[in-house]
Structure formats: structure tokens, C-alpha cells
C-alpha positions in Angstrom: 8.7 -11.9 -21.2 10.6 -12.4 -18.2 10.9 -15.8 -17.9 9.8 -18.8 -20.2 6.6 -20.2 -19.8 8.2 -23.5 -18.8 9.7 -21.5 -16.0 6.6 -21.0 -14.0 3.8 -23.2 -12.5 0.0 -22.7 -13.0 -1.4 -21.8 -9.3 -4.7 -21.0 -8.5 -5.6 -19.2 -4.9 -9.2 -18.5 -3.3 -10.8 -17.9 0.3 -14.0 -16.4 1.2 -15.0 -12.8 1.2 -18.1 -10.9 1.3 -20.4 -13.4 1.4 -18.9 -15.2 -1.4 -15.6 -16.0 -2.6 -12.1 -14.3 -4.0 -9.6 -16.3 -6.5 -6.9 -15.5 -8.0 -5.0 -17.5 -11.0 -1.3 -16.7 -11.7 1.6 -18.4 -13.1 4.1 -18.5 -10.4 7.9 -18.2 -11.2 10.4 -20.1 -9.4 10.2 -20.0 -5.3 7.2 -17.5 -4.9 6.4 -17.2 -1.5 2.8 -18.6 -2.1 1.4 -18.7 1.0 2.4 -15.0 2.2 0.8 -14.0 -1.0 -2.8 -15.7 -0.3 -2.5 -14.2 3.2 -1.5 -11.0 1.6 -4.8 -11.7 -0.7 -7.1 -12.4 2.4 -6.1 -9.9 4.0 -6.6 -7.4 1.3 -10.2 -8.3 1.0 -10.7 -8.7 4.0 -10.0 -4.8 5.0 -12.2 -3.9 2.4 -14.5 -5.8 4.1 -14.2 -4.3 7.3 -14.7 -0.8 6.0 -17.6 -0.9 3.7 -19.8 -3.8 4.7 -23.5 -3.5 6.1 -23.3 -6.6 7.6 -20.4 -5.2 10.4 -21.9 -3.2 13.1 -18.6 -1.4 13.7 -18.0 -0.5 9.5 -17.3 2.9 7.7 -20.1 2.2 6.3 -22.9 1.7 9.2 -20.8 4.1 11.4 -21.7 6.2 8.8 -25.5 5.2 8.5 -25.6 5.1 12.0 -24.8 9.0 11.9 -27.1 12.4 12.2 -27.4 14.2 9.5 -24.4 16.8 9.1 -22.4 15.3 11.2 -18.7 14.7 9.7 -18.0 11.2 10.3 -13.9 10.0 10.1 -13.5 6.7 7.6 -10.7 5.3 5.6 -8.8 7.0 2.7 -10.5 3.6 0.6 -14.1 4.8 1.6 -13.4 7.7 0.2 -12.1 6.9 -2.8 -15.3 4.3 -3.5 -18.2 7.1 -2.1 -16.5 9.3 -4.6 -16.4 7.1 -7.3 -19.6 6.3 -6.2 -21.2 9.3 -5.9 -19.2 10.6 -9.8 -21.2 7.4 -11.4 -24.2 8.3 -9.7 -24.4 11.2 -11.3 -22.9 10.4 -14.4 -25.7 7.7 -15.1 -28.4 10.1 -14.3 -29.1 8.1 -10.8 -29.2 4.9 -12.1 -26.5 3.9 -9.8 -27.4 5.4 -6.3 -25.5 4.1 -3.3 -28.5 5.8 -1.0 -30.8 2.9 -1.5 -29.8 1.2 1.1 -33.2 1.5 3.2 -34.9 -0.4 0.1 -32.5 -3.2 0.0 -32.7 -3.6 3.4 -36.6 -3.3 3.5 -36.7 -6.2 1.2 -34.8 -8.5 2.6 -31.5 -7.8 0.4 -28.9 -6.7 3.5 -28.7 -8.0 6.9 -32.4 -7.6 8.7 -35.2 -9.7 7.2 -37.8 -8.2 4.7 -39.9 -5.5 6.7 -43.6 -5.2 5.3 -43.5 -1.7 7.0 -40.2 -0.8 6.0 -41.2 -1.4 2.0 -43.8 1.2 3.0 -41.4 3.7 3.9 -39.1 2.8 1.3 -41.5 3.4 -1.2 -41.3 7.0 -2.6 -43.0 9.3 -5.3 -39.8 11.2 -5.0 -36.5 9.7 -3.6 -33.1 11.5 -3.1 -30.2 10.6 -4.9 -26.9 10.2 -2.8 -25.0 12.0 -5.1 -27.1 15.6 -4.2 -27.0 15.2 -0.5 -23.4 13.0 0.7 -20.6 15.6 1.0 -16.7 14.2 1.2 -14.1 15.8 2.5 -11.0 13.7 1.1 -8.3 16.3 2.9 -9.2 15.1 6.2 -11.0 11.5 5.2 -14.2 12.3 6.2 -18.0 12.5 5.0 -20.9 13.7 5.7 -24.8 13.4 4.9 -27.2 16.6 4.5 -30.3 14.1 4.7 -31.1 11.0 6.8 -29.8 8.5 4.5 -29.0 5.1 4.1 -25.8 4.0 2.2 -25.2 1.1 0.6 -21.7 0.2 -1.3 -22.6 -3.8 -2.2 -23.1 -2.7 -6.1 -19.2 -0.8 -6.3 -17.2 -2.6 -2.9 -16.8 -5.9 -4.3 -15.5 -4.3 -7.0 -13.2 -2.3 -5.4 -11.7 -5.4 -3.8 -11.1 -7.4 -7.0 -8.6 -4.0 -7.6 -7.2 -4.3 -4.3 -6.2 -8.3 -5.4 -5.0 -6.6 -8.3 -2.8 -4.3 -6.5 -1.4 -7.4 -4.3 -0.1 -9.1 -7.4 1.6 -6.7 -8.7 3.2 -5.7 -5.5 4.5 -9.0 -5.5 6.3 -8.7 -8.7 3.4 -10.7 -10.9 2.9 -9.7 -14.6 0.3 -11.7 -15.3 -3.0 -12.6 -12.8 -6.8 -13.0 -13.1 -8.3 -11.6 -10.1 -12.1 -12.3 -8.7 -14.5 -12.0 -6.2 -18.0 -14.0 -7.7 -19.0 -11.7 -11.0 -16.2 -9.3 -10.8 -13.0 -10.1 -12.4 -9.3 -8.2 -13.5 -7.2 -9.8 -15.5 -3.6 -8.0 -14.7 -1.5 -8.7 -18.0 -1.2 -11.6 -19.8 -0.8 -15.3 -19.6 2.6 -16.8 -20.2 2.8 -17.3 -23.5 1.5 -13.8 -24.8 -1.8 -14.8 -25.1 -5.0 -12.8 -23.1 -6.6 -14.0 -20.3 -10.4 -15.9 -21.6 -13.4 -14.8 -19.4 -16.6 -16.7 -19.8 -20.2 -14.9 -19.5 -22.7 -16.6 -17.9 -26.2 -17.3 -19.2 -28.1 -15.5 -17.3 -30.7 -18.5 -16.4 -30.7 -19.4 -12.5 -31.3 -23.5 -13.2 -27.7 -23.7 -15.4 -24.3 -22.6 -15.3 -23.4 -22.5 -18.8 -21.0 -20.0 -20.9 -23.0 -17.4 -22.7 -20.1 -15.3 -24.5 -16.2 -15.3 -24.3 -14.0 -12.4 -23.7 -10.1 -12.0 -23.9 -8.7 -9.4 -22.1 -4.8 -8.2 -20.9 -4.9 -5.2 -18.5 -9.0 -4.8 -18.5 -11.5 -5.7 -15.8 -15.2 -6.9 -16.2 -18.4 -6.9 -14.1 -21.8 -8.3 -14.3 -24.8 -7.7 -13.0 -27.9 -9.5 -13.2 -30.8 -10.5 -11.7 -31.0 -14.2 -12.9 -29.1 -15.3 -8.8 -30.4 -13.0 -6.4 -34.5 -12.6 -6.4 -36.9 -13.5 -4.4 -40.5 -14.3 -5.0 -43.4 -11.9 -4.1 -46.7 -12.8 -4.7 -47.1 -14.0 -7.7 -44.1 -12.6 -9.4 -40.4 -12.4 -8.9 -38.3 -9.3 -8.1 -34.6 -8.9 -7.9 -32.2 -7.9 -5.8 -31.6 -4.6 -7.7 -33.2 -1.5 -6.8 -35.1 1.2 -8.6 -33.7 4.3 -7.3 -36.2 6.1 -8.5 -39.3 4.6 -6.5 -37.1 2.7 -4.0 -38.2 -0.8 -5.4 -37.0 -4.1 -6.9 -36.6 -4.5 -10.5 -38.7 -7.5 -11.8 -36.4 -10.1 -12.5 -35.9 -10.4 -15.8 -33.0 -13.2 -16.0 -30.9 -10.9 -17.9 -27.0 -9.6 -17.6 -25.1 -7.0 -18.1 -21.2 -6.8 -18.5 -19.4 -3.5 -18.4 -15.2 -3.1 -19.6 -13.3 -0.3 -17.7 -9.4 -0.6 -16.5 -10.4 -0.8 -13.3 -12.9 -3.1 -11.7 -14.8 -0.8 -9.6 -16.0 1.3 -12.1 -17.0 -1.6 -14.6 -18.7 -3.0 -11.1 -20.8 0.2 -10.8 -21.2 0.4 -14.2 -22.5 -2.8 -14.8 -25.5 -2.0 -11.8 -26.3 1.4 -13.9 -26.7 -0.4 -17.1 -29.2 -3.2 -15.2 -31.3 -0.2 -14.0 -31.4 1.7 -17.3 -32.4 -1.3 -19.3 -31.0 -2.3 -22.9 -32.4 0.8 -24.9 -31.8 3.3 -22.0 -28.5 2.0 -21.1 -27.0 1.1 -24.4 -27.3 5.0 -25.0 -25.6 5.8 -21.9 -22.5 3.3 -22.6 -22.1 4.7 -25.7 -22.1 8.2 -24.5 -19.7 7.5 -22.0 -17.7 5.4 -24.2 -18.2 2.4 -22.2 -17.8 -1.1 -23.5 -21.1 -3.2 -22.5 -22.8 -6.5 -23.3 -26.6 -6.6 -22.9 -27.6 -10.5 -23.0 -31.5 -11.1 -22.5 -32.0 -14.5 -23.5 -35.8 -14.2 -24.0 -35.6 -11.3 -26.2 -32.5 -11.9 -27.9 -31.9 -11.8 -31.6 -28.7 -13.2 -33.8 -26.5 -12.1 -31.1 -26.5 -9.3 -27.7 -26.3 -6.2 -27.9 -22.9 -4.6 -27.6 -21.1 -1.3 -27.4 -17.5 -1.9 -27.5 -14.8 0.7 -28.8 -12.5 -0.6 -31.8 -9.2 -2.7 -30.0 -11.4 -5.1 -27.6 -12.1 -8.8 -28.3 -15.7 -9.9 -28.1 -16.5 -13.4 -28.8 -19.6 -15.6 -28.9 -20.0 -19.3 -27.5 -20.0 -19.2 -31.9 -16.5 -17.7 -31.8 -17.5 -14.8 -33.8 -17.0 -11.3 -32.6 -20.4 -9.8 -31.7 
């Protein structure tokens, strides 16, 4: 290490991004500029923000959506680098994670308009497209283009994506150790002080508690979750997520379950995590091993000694128990 842990103080940065929040939690060495760094921070999420948000009239993104199919359409070197991790994923997971289901989320209430009776209608499809067959990128001159009249949406990858932007701010100012956030997303960027891994608690996926489910350790590794247990809203008589079905354009029931999904960087465990949701446990514990993906399915109400995990040999799983699971 390059400098004793008595050497440094414990700091702990956050602001508000994306409808939620960003933090950071570092170890400082002596005279870090702390307050350039937050800015730095900020401002890092903040561009990612800009770019790939549905709730900016004057984004990539809805510049994009706002465009006729075919039309090329000039966005960031960043956009392109999440559509086409996007779009990879999508097609990986069979179109369990679909960035083109946009006009669903939105029909429901789950972006910026309110829910649109009509609009669930229209939304509602024997047969939808996936993103992945009909979005074309060119990366040598930044820009995309749609083949059909669809509707993008990056909120299961972008926040994501920003948790590795933090993650690139701290080590561009010289930091060997850092846990990154924004909400469920999370990078831990080496290790604490002392040598020992950063802890991550899981949630339990119930919306009346906030209560640690599982325990993870991790140096250099970033974990996402996805669950419905948050974000639902009631319909009817039953209760429907914020995740869509790509395949019939609507909301998963909500089940009050979680999904977390390891990768070295947080985008993909971001995306990851939403593909596993859609699949289900069975489904999606298949995928993740096939992919060699590490994942963690926790469904309280059907859950046995312990959840279900895939997790390659080297990585630290532990329960509230303290056993490896």
C-alpha cells in the first residue's frame, strides 16, 4: 500500500443524479482536493445525464426518439458505447434486456408522461421488435440510427454506466481504493486501507423494510440489482412493476424479488441484473451460467435454506448467517 492506513481520513461524498442519488466513499490521503473531486463527481454524472435521459427534451436519447426512421442521428462517443453494450446484451439474453421498450414504460406511467390508458393499448403487442434487430450504430462517425419507429429507453444500463464514470473519476485522481454508487448500482474500485474488500449489503427485497438480505465483499468488482419490490404501481386489483416484458410490452407482476448480477464493470452487471428480472430464477439462472455470470436470485416468498446463486470459484458470497451461499 501506498500509504498507512493511519495516513488517510474516511470521507464520504454524495449529490443527486437521475432521480436519485450518487455517493462515493474513499479514504482520502493527506491534502486531497476534496471539493474539486465531488464537483469532478457531479459533474461526471451529470453528463451522463444529459445524454441518455428521457426526462431532457434536448438528450441523445429523445433526440434520437424524436427521429424518423433511418435517419442517422449524431450523439456522444458515451451513447455509443451504452446502445452497443446495450444492444450486445440484448441479444445475448435472448431479448430479455431490450432498450426499445420505451413506449411501454412510458405508457404506464414509468418515464416522464403519466400512464396513458390508450398508449398501454398500443404498447400491447402479439409480436414486438427487439432493439437489437432494428437500431444500427455507426461508432466511426458517432452516430445511430433506427430501421423502425422506435422508442429507446437506457434507464435499465445508464445509471449503470454512471457508477463507471464515478469510477473513472477516482482513479483519475490518483485513488486506489473507492466504492462508487448511484441507488442499486455500486463499484467498489480496489480495496479499503487495510487490505481488506469493500462489504456490500443486499437488500431484502420487501418495500415496508430496509433490512440487509446477503453480504458481499468485493475489490475491483461492481454489482447491480434489480427488483421490483420499490418501483410498482397498483392496477386493479394487483400490482405490477416497473419492469417490462419485452415480449408483450407489459409490466412484470411484482413479485418483491431481487436480482444481483457481478461483472468488472457496472454497466454490464446493471443490464444484466434487468435480464435476469425478466427471465425469472429457472430461466435466468441458466442464462448466468451460460454466460458465466455471477448472480444472486433472492425471492423471499419462495425461498429455501438460502438464494440461489451462480458464482464462479474466487468470489465471496456471504449470508446475513455469514456462510457462503
Amino acid at each position: 500500500m501506498s500509504r498507512t492506513f493511519t495516513d488517510r481520513r474516511r470521507c464520504a461524498l454524495n449529490g443527486p443524479t437521475m432521480g436519485t442519488r450518487w455517493s462515493a466513499l474513499f479514504h482520502a490521503p493527506a491534502h486531497f482536493d476534496e471539493i474539486t473531486f465531488h464537483a469532478a463527481l457531479a459533474e461526471a454524472v451529470a453528463e451522463v445525464d444529459r445524454q441518455m435521459s428521457a426526462w431532457k427534451p434536448d438528450s441523445d436519447l429523445n433526440r434520437l426518439n424524436a427521429a424518423s426512421p433511418g435517419k442517422w442521428v449524431p450523439v456522444s462517443a458515451a451513447v455509443i458505447k451504452v446502445l452497443s453494450a446495450s444492444l450486445a446484451i440484448g441479444k445475448a439474453s435472448g431479448g430479455a434486456f431490450d432498450i426499445g421498450v420505451g413506449d411501454a414504460a412510458c405508457a404506464w406511467g414509468f418515464g416522464p408522461t403519466p400512464a396513458d390508458p390508450s398508449a398501454i393499448i398500443a404498447a400491447h403487442r402479439p409480436t414486438r421488435t427487439h432493439a437489437y434487430a432494428v437500431v444500427e450504430l455507426d461508432p466511426g462517425r458517432d452516430r445511430v440510427r433506427k430501421h423502425e419507429p422506435i422508442h429507446l429507453d437506457l434507464n435499465g444500463i445508464a445509471k449503470g454506466y454512471g457508477v463507471d464514470r464515478l469510477a473513472e473519476t477516482a482513479h483519475a485522481f490518483g485513488l486506489d481504493g473507492a466504492l462508487l454508487a448511484i441507488n442499486g448500482e455500486l463499484r467498489a474500485v480496489g480495496h479499503q486501507p487495510d487490505g481488506a474488500p469493500w462489504a456490500i449489503a443486499i437488500e431484502v427485497p420487501e418495500p415496508a423494510r430496509r433490512a440487509p438480505h446477503s453480504v458481499l465483499e468485493l475489490t475491483d468488482m461492481a454489482v447491480a440489482t434489480s427488483g421490483d419490490y420499490r418501483n410498482w404501481i397498483r392496477f386493479g386489483n394487483r400490482r405490477v412493476g416497473h419492469l417490462i416484458d419485452p415480449e408483450r410490452g407489459l409490466p412484470l407482476p411484482a413479485s418483491f424479488s431481487s436480482v444481483s448480477v457481478l461483472a468488472e464493470d457496472c454497466m454490464s452487471a446493471d443490464a444484466w441484473a434487468t435480464a435476469m428480472m425478466v427471465l425469472g430464477k429457472d430461466r435466468g439462472t441458466s442464462v448466468a451460467q451460460r454466460f458465466g455470470l455471477s448472480a444472486i436470485f433472492i425471492d423471499p416468498a419462495k425461498e429455501e435454506t438460502a438464494p440461489r446463486t451462480t458464482s464462479p470459484a474466487g468470489r465471496v458470497w456471504r449470508s446475513k448467517a455469514g456462510r457462503k451461499v
